[in-house]
N, C-alpha and C positions, 0 to 999 in steps of 0.2 A: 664482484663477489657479494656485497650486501644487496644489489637488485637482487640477485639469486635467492638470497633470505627471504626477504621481503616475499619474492612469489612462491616460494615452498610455504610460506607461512599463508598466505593468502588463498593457497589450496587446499592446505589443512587446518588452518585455526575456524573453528566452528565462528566465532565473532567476525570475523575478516571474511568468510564465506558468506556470511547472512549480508553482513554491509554489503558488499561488491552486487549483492540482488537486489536490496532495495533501497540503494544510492541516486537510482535517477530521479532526475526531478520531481516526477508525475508519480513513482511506483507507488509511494506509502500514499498519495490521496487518492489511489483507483483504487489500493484496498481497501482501505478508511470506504467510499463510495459503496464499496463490492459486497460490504457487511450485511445489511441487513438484507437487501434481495437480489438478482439478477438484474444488470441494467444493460439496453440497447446502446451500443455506439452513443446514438444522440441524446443519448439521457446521461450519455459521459462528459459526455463533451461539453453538454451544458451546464451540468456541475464543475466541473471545471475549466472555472473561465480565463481564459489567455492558453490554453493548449491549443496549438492545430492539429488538424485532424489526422497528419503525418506522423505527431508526434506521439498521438493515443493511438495509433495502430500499431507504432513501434512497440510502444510498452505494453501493450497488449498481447502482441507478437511474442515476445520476451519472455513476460507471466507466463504466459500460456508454456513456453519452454521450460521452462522453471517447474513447471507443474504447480505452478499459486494460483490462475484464472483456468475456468475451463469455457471453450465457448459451443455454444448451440447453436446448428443453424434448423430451422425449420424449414419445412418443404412449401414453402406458400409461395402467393403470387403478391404483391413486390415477395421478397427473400427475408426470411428477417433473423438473426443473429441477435443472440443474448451470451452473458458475461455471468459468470458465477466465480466463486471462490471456492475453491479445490478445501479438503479437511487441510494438506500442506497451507494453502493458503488463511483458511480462517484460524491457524494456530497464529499467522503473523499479527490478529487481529490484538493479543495482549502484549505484542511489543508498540505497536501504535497506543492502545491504550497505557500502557507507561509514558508513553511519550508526553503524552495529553493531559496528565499526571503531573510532569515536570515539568510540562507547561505553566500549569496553570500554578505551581508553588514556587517556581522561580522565573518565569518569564514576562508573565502578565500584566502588565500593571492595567491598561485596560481592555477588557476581554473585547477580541474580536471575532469570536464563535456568534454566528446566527443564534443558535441556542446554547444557551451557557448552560444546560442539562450536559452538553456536549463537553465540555470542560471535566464534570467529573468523573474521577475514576469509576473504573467496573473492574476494575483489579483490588484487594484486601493487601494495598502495598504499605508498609509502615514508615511513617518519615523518620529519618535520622533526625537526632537531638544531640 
């Protein structure tokens, strides 16, 4: 009986919907990635290091089901496929950015952001006092 809760909740609680999307490993740093422009496969994969290439197709795969990634393929010779972030997808971009938020106010002790521009918010979030 409470498994039964649990997934009636998980289908309708809008918080439990969003987790269950972007709970896998890689999702929130292919969006994070996906933000500012459209990137190839191998512009993914090299930003993020230690995914194999099964594992960003997966989630790519997934996004794209979801309606967060949208991908292109162009008509060329080699073939080439680009990655974009859906309006569903760039809304996700202010819950990463909170994220990065509470990072950096309770997590941090030494930033390991390449750029610690990256560290601040772009959200007008107010800290609790």
């Amino acid at each position: 009986m409470a498994h039964d809760t649990i997934l009636t909740q998980s289908l309708t609680c809008p918080v439990a919907r969003t987790a269950e999307i972007v709970s896998g490993k890689w999702t929130l740093l292919i969006i994070r990635d996906l933000t500012d422009a459209p990137l190839r496969f191998c512009q993914l994969e090299r930003s993020l290091q230690g995914i194999s290439p099964k594992t960003l197709s997966d989630r790519l795969h997934a996004l794209e089901s979801e309606g967060i990634v949208s991908r292109k393929t162009y008509g060329e010779v080699p073939p080439r496929v680009e990655y974009s972030l859906t309006a569903k997808g760039r809304a996700l971009v202010e819950v990463i950015d909170a994220m990065r938020y509470f990072g950096t106010q309770w997590l941090m002790d030494g930033c390991e952001c390449d750029d610690i521009s990256l560290a601040t918010p772009m959200l007008a979030i107010q800290p609790a006092n």
